[in-house]
C-alpha positions in Angstrom: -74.1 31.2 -9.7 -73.4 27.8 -11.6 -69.7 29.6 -12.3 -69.1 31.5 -8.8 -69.7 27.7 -7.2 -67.3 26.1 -10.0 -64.0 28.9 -9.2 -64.9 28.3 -5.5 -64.3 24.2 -5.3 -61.6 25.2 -7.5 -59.7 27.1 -5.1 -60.4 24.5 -2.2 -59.1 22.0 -4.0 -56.6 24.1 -5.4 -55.1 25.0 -2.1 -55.3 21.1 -0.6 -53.1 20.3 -3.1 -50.6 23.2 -1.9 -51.1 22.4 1.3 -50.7 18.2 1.3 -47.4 19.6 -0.9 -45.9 21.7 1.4 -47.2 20.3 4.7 -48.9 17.2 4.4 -52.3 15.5 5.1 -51.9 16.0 9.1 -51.4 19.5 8.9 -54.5 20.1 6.0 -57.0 20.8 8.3 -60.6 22.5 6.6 -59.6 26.0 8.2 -56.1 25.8 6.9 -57.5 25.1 3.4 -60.1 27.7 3.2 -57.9 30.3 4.6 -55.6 29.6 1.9 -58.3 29.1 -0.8 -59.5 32.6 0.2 -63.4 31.4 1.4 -65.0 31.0 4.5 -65.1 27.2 6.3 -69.3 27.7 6.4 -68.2 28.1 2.5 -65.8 24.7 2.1 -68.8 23.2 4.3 -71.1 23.5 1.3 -68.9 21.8 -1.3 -67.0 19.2 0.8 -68.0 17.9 3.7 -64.4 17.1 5.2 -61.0 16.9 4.2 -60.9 13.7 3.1 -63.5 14.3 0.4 -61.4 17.2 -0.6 -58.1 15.1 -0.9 -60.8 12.8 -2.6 -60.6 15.2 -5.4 -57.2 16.6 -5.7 -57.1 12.9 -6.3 -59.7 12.3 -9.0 -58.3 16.0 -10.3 -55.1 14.6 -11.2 -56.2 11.3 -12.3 -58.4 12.8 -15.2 -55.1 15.0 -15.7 -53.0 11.7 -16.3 -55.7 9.6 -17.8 -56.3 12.8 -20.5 -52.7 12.4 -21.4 -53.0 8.6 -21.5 -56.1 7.9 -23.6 -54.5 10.8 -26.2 -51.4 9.1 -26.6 -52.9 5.0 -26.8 -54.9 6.9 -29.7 -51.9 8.3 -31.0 -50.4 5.3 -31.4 -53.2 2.8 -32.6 -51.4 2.8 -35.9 -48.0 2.5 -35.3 -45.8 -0.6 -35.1 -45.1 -1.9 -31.8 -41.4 -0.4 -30.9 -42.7 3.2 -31.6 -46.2 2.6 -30.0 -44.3 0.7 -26.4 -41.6 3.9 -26.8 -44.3 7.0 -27.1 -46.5 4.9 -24.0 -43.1 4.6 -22.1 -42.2 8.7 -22.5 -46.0 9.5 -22.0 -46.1 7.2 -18.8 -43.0 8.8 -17.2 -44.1 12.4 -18.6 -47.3 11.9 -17.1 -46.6 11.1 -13.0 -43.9 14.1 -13.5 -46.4 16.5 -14.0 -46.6 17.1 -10.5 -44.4 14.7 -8.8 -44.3 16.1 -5.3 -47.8 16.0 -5.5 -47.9 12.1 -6.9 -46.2 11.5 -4.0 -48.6 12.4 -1.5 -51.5 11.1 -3.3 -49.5 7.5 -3.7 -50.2 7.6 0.3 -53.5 9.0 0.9 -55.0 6.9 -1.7 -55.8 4.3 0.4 -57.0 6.1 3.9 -59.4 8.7 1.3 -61.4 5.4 -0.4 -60.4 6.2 -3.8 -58.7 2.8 -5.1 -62.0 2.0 -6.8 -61.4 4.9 -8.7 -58.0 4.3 -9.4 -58.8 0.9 -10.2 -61.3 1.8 -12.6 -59.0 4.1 -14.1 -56.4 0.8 -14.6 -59.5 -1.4 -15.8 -59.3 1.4 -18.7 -56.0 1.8 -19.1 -55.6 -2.2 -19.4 -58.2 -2.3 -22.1 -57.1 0.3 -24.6 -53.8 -1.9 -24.7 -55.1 -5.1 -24.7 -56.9 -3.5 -27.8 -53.9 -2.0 -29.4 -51.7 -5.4 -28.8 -54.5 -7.6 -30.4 -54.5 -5.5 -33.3 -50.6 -6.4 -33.5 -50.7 -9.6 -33.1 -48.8 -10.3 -35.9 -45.7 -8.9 -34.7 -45.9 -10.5 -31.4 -44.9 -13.9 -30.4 -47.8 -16.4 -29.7 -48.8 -15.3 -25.8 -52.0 -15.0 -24.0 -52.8 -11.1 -24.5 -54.7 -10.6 -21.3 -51.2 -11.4 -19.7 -48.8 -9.5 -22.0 -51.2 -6.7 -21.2 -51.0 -7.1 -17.3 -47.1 -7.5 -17.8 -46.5 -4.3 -20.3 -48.5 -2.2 -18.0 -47.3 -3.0 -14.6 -43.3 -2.8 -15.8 -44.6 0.6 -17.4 -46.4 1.7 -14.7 -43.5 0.6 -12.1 -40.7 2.4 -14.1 -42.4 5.2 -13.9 -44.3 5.7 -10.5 -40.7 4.6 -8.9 -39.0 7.3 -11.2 -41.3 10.0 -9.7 -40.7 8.5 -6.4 -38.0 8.6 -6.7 -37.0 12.4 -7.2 -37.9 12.7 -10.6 -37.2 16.8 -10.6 -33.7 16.0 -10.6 -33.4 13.4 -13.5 -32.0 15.2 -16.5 -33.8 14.8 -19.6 -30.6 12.4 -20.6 -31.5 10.4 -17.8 -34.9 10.1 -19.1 -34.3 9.2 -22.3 -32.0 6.7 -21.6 -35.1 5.1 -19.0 -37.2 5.6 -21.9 -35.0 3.6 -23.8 -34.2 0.4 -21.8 -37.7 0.3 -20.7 -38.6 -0.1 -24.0 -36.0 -2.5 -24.9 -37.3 -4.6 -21.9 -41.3 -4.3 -23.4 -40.7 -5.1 -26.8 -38.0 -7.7 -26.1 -40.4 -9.7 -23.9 -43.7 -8.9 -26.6 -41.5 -10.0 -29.5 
């Protein structure tokens, strides 16, 4: 049962994320999503009990997806000097929100109407910590500064590059493009840790 239950809040949230995609939050009504998810609405009923809980997790869904690829890479590069850990945390930020950028998109507005900023602040309470780790453990390289602040700073001209790169039609950057933000984003981090 335990599996049958698991494949079917799969699907539902599954198809919400199609649907918010192609159509959008108005149109993502429950019968809409279980039709496409392939269950009954009695069904959905049992598992969510409106569509905002299941935008709710199409939300945490893809915020585990991005904070898996985050917490590998501040791992990663816990033992590398500072201009090749800022440039891997740079690539992975902007690789991350392009996983599914059409999808980012939509989230970036329904996070506030669906109640899930604690979440996503929890999720940047993490991500501010592992760095704030990783940039005490180099402060030798850095100039004297307060690293509660250069954390606050790295992150949110990190997190700005990229979440306005996806919002800005990321599909169509070429990976040139990329590389080149890659690069003067990380200019711009290291310049101002250094």
């Amino acid at each position: 049962m335990q599996a049958r239950s698991r494949a079917t809040v799969d699907a539902l949230v599954e198809a919400t994320a199609r649907i918010l995609v192609r159509e959008g939050f108005e149109k993502a009504s429950t019968n809409r999503i279980a039709e496409i998810a392939g269950v009954s609405v009695g069904s959905l009923y049992q598992y969510f009990p409106s569509k905002e809980a299941l935008v709710a997790a199409v939300i945490d869904r893809h915020n585990e997806e991005i904070m898996g690829i985050v917490r590998a890479a501040l791992t990663e590069v816990a033992d590398l000097p500072i201009d090749k850990a800022v440039r891997r945390l740079v690539t992975v930020a902007i690789e991350a929100h392009r996983i599914d950028p059409k999808l980012h998109r939509v989230l970036a507005e329904q996070i506030p109407r669906t109640g899930q900023l604690k979440d996503v602040e929890a999720f940047n309470r993490e991500v501010h910590t592992l760095v704030r780790a990783y940039l005490e453990s180099r402060r030798n390289e850095m100039r004297k500064i307060d690293p509660g602040l250069a954390t606050f700073i790295c992150v949110s001209a990190i997190e700005a590059v990229a979440h306005n790169t996806v919002l800005n039609q990321a599909e169509m950057l070429s990976e040139k493009t990329v590389r080149t933000l890659v690069d003067e984003t990380t200019r711009m981090v290291v310049g101002y840790l250094r």
